[in-house]
VOGU-3710 file (C-alpha; in Angstrom, 3 decimals, decimal comma):
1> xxxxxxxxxx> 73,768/45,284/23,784  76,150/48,247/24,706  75,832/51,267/22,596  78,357/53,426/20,552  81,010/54,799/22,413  79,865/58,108/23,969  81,832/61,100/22,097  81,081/63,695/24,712  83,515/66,008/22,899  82,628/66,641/19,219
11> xxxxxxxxxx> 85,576/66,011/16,375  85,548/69,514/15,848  86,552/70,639/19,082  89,931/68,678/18,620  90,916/69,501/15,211  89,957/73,265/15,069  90,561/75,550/17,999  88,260/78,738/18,190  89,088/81,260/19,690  87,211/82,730/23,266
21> xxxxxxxxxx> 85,618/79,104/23,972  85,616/76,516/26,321  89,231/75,839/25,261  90,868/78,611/24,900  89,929/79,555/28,570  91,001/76,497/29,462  94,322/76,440/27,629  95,305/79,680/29,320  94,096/78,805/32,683  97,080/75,976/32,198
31> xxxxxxxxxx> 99,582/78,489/30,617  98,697/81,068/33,658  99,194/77,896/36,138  102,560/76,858/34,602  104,117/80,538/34,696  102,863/81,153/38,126  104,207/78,058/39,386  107,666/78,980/37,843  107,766/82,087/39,591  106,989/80,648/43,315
41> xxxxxxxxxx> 109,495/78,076/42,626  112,055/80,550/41,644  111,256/82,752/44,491  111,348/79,586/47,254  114,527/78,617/46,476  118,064/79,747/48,144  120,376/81,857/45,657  121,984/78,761/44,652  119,511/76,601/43,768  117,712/79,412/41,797
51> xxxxxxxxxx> 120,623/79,803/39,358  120,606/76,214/38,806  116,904/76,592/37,944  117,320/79,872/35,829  120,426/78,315/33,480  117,973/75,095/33,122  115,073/77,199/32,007  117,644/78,923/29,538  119,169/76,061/28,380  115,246/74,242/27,836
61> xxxxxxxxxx> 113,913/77,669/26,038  116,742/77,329/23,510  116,762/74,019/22,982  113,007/74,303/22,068  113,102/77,279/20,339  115,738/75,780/17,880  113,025/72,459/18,251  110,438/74,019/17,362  112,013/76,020/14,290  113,848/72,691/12,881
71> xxxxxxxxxx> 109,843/70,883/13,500  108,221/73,352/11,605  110,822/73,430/8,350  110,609/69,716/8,516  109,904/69,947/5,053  111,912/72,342/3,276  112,355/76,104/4,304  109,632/78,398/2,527  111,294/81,705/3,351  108,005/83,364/2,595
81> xxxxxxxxxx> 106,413/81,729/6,366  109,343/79,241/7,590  111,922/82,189/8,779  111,933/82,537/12,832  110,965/86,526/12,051  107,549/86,974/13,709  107,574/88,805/17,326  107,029/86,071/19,254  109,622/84,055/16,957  112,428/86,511/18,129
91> xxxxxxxxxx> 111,463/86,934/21,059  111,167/82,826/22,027  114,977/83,279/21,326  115,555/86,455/23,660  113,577/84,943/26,432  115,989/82,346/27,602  118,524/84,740/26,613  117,974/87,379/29,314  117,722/84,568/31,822  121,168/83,298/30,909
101> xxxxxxxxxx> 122,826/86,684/30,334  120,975/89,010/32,140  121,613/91,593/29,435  120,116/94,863/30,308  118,945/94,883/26,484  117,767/91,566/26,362  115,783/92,271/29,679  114,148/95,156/28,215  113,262/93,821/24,758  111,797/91,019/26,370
111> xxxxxxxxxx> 109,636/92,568/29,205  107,827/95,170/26,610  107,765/92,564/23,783  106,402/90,253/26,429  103,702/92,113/28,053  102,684/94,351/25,483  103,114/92,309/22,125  103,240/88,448/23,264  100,251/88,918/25,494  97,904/88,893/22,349
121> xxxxxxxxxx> 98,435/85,256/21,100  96,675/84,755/24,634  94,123/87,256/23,901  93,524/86,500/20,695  95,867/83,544/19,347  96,431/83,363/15,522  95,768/79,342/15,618  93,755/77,116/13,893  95,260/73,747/14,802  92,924/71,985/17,833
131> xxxxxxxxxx> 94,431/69,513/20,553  94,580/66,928/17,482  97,678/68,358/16,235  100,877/69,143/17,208  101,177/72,942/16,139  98,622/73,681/19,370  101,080/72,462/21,732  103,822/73,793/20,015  101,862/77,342/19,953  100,804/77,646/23,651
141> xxxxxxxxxx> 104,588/75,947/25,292  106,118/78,770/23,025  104,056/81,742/24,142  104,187/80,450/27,764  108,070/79,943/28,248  107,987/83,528/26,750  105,525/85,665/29,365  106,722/82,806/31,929  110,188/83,778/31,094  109,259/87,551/31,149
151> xxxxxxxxxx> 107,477/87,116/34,691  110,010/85,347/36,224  112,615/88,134/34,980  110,184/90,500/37,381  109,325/88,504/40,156  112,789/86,704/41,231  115,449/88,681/39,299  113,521/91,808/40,461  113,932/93,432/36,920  112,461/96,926/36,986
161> xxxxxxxxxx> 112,462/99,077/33,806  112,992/102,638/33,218  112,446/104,897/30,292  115,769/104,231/29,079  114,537/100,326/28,533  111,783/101,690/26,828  114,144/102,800/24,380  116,294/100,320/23,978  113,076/98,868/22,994  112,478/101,219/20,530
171> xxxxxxxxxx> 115,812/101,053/18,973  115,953/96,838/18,892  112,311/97,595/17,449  113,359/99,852/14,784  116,149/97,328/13,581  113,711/94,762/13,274  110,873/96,878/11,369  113,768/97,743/8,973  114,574/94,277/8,578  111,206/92,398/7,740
181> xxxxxxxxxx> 109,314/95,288/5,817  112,130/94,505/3,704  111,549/90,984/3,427  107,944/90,962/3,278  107,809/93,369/0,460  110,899/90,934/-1,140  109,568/87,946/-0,636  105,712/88,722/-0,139  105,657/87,730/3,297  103,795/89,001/6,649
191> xxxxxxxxxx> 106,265/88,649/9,021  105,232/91,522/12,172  102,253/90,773/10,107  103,361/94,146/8,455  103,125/92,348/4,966  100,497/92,815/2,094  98,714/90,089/1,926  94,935/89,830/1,378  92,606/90,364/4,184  91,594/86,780/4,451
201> xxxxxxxxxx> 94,688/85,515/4,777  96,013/87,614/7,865  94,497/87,061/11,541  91,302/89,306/12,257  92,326/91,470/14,344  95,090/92,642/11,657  92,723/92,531/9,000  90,602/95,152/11,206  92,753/97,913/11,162  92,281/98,588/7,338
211> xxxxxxxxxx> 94,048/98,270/4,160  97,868/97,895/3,550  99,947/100,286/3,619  98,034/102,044/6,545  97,550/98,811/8,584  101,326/98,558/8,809  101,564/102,018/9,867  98,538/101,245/12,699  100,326/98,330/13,849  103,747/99,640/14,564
221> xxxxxxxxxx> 101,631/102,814/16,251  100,057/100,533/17,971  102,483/98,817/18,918  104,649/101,455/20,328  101,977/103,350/22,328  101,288/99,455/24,147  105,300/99,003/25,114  105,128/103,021/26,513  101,453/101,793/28,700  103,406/98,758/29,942
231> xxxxxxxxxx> 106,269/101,836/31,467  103,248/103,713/33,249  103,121/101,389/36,223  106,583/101,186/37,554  106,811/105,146/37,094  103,419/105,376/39,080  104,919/102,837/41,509  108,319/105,276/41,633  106,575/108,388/42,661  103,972/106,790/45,427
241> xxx> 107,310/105,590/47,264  108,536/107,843/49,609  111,617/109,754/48,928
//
């Protein structure tokens, strides 16, 4: 008589994801794949064609960024978690933006939101949800239109930023610091995860730089110091070419 089905995967690895195993290498080995391959396409193709290809990747990141947003208020809007006001929330928005527009402060926002904020959910990804629900594809498409987005910004629109990006940066930052420590202390939120919430109920990583207020404080430190490290290489690149 045949035996049970053979389960070589156990339940657990499809309805909880954990971070810095077996799947999460693979899930960003995919991500990695798919933003690469957008870039060599974008590069292989005539001047034409690639415009054609940019306004579609636009058009696609805005239609599931609004998607996405409508998906996860399905079920009322909780204005406490259901608002489109974390980093990579905004910045899912200003990613098919700068492709469209190819606004010098969209570029910038997005390259040093991209690289030096956006880079962490593949690093370490606030997710619980495993392959068994929706929210993990939803999660990793998001975060990979954004850095693919970001990428192809560098490699076939042959964005390069300068200091002054840097601060437009800083000045788009500063407007949206002002706006959700506002809300989270109105509403009790964490949006930026900047909000006061108990330590279990914010992602580790958060939790480990101490105890609100001075987390918040860390963060945005933090924060800043990672968008000036992701200037350092163009200006290194700058001064090796010759004059």
């Amino acid at each position: 008589m045949p035996g049970p089905p053979l389960n070589i995967l156990p339940d657990m690895f499809w309805d909880v994801f954990a971070p810095y195993g077996a799947l999460h290498v693979f899930t960003v080995g995919v991500c990695l794949l798919v933003i690469a391959g957008l870039a060599l396409a974008g590069r292989a193709l005539s001047a034409t064609r690639e415009e054609v290809l940019r306004r579609g990747l636009g058009l696609f990141g805005l239609f599931y960024w609004l998607s996405y947003n409508v998906w996860w208020n399905r079920y009322g809007v909780d204005l406490a978690t259901g608002l489109p006001l974390q980093i990579c929330d905004c910045n899912g928005v200003i990613a098919p933006l700068a492709l469209l527009t190819q606004h010098r402060w969209l570029r910038a926002t997005l390259y040093y939101w991209a690289f030096a904020l956006s880079t962490q959910a593949f690093i370490q990804p606030a997710l619980q949800a495993g392959p068994a629900h929706l929210l993990f594809y939803w999660f990793w498409a998001q975060h990979t239109i954004i850095l693919g987005y970001a990428v192809y910004d560098l490699a076939v629109l042959h964005f390069r930023p300068q200091w002054r990006d840097l601060l437009r940066c800083y000045a788009v930052s500063a407007v949206y610091l002002a706006v959700v420590v506002l809300l989270d202390l109105a509403l009790g939120a964490d949006y930026g995860f900047l909000g006061n919430l108990p330590p279990d109920q914010i992602p580790p990583f958060v939790a480990a730089l101490g105890l609100w207020p001075a987390r918040a404080v860390i963060l945005v430190m933090l924060s800043a110091a990672a968008c000036a490290i992701a200037q350092l290489p163009w200006e290194l690149t700058r001064r090796r070419q010759p004059a």
